[in-house]
ZADRENBA-653624 format. One record per atom (N, C-alpha, C, O, CB): residue in one letter; x negated, y negated, z negated. Coordinates in steps of 0.05 Angstrom, whole numbers, plus 5000, padded with zeros to 4 digits. Atoms other than C-alpha are relative to their C-alpha. Glycine has a CB too. Layout:
! residues N
AXYZ;...
This chain:
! residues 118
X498150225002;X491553795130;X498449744999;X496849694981;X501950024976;X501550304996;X488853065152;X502849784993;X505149805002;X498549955042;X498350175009;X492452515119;X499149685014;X496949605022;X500050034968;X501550324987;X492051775146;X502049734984;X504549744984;X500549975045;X498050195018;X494951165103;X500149705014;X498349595028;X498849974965;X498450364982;X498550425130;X500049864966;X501149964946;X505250045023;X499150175017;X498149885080;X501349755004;X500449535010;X498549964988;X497050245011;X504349465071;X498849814984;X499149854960;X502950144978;X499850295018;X501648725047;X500349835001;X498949664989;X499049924991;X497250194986;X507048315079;X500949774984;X501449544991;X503050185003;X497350165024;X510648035013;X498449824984;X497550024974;X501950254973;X501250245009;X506947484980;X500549834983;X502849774980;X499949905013;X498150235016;X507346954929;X496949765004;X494549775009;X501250114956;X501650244986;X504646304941;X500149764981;X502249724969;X501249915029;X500050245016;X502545654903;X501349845028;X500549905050;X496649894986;X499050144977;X506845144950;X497349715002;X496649635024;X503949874992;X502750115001;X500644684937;X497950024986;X498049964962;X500049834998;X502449965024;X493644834911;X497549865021;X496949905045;X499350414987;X502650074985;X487544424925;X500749935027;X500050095044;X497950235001;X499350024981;X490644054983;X500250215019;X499450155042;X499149855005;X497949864987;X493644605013;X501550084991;X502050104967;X499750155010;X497349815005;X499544965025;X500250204999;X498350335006;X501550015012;X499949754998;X502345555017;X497550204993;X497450395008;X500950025024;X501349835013;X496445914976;X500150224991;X500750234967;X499649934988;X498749705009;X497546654970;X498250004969;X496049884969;X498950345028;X500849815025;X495346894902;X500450114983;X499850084960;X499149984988;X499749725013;X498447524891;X502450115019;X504650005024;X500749984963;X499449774984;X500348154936;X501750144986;X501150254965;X497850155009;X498649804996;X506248524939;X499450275013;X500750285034;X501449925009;X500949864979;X503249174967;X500850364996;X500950484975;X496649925001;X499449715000;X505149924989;X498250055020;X497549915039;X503050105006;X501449754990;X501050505009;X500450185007;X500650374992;X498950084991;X497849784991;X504050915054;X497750215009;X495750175024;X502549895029;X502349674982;X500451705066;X502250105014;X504650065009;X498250354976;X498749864976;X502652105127;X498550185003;X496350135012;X500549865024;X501149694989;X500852865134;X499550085030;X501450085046;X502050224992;X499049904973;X499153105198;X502150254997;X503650285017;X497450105017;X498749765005;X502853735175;X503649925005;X504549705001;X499050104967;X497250114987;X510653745200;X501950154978;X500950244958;X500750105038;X498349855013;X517154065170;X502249895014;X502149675026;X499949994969;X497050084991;X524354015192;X502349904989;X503950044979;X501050185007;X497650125016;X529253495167;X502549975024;X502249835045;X499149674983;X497950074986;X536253545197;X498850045047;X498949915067;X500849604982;X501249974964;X533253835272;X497249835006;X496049845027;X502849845025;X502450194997;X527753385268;X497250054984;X497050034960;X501049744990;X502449955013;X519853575259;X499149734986;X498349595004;X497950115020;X501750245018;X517152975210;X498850084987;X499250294976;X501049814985;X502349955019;X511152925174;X500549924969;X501749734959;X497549845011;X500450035029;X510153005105;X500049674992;X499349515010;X497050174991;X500950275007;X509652345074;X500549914960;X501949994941;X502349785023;X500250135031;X507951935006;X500449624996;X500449475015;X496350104988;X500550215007;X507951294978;X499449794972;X500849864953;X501349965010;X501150075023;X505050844923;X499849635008;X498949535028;X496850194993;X499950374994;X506149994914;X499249964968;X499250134951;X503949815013;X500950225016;X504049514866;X500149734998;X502249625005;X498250015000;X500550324991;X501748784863;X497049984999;X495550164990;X501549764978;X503650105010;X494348454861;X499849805000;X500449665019;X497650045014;X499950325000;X493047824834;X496549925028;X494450065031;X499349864953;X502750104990;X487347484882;X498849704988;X499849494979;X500449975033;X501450245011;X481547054863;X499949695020;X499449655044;X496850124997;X499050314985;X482946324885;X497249934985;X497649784966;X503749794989;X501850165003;X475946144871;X498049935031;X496049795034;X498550134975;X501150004971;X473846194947;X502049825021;X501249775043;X499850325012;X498250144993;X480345794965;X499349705028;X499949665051;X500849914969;X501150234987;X477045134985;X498150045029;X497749885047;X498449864979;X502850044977;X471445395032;X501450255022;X500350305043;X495850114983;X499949714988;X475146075059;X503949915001;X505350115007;X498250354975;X497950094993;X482045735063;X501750085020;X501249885035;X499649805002;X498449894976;X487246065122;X502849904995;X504349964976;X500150345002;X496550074997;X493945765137;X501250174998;X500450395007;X501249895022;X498049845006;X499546075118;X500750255035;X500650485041;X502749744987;X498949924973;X502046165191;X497750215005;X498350455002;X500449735026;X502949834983;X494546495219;X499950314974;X498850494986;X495749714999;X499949885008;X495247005159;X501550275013;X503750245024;X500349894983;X498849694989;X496447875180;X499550104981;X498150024962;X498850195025;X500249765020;X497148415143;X497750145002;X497250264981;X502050195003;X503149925000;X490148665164;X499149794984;X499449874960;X498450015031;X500250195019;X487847985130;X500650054977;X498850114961;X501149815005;X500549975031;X490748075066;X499550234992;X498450224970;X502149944984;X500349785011;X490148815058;X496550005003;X495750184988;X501850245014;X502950025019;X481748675054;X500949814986;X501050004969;X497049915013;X499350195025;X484048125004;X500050174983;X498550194964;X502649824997;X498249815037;X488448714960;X497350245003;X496050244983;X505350245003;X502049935005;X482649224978;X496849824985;X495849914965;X499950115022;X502450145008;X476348744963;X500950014980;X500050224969;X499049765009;X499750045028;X479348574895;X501050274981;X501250294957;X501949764997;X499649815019;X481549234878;X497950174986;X497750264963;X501650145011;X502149855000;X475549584895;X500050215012;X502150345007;X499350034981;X501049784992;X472550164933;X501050254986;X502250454996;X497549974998;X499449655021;X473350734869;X503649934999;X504850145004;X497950024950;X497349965002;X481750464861;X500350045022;X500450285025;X501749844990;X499849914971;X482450464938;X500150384996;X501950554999;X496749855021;X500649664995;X479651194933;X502950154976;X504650324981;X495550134986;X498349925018;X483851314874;X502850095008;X504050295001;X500049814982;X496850014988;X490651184911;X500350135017;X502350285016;X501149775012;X499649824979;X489651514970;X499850294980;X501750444982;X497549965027;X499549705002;X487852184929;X502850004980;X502950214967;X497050194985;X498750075015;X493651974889;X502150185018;X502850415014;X500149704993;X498949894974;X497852024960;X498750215004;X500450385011;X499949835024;X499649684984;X494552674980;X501250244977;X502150474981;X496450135013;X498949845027;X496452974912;X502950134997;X503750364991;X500149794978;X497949925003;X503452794918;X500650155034;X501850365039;X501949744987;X499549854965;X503652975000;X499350344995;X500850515003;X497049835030;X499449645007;X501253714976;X502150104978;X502750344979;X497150154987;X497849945022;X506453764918;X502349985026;X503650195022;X500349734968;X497749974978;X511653704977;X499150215017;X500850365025;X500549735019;X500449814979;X508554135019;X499750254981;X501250414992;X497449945021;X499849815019;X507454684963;X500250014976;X498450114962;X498750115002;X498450165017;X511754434910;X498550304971;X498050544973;X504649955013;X501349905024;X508654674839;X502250084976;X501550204955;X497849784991;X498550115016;X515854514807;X503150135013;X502750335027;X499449665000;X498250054988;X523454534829;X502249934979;X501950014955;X500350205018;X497450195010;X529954174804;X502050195001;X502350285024;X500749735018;X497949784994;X535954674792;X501949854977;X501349704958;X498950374995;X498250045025;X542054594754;X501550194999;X502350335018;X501649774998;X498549735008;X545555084711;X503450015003;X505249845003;X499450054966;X496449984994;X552455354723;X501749955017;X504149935012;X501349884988;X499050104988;X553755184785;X499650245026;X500650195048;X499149734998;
């Protein structure tokens, strides 16, 4: 099973002015989406396994002045090294095995939900 993850870091909050500029992001709304290659059948339809995990991250506004990006020229590739760089390498790793954890608990569920009397 090969897993591959999309990070969602779209949502934003922004100083409306800092240090003559505008619109200053500093701090991420962000989700971590895993996707199994492995399939199963919902309603006639093969789809892959899938997980997910969100948060926030504050970022350091001490690079602001010299490393500065308009609001507009900002992607989601862009800020997701922002919310990785400040999270770090070992949480990065952390989340993803986080996501493959829960992506095998779906695929060979350790647990199940029943109710009595029915």
């Amino acid at each position: 099973m090969a897993n591959t993850y999309e990070w969602d870091c779209k949502t934003v909050d922004v100083y409306p002015e800092y240090e003559d500029h505008t619109d200053t992001v500093y701090n991420v709304h962000w989700r971590l989406n895993g996707t199994s290659s492995e399939k199963h059948e919902v309603d006639g339809q093969e789809v892959p396994y899938t997980a997910s995990v969100y948060g926030t991250q504050s970022l350091s506004l001490e690079d602001v002045g010299t490393d500065f990006l308009p609001f507009d020229e900002l992607t989601n590739e862009i800020v997701t090294g922002w919310v990785e760089g400040n999270m770090g390498e070992e949480e990065v790793a952390n989340l993803k095995t986080s996501l493959d954890s829960k992506i095998t608990e779906e695929i060979t569920p350790t647990t199940e939900t029943k109710t009595i009397g029915e």
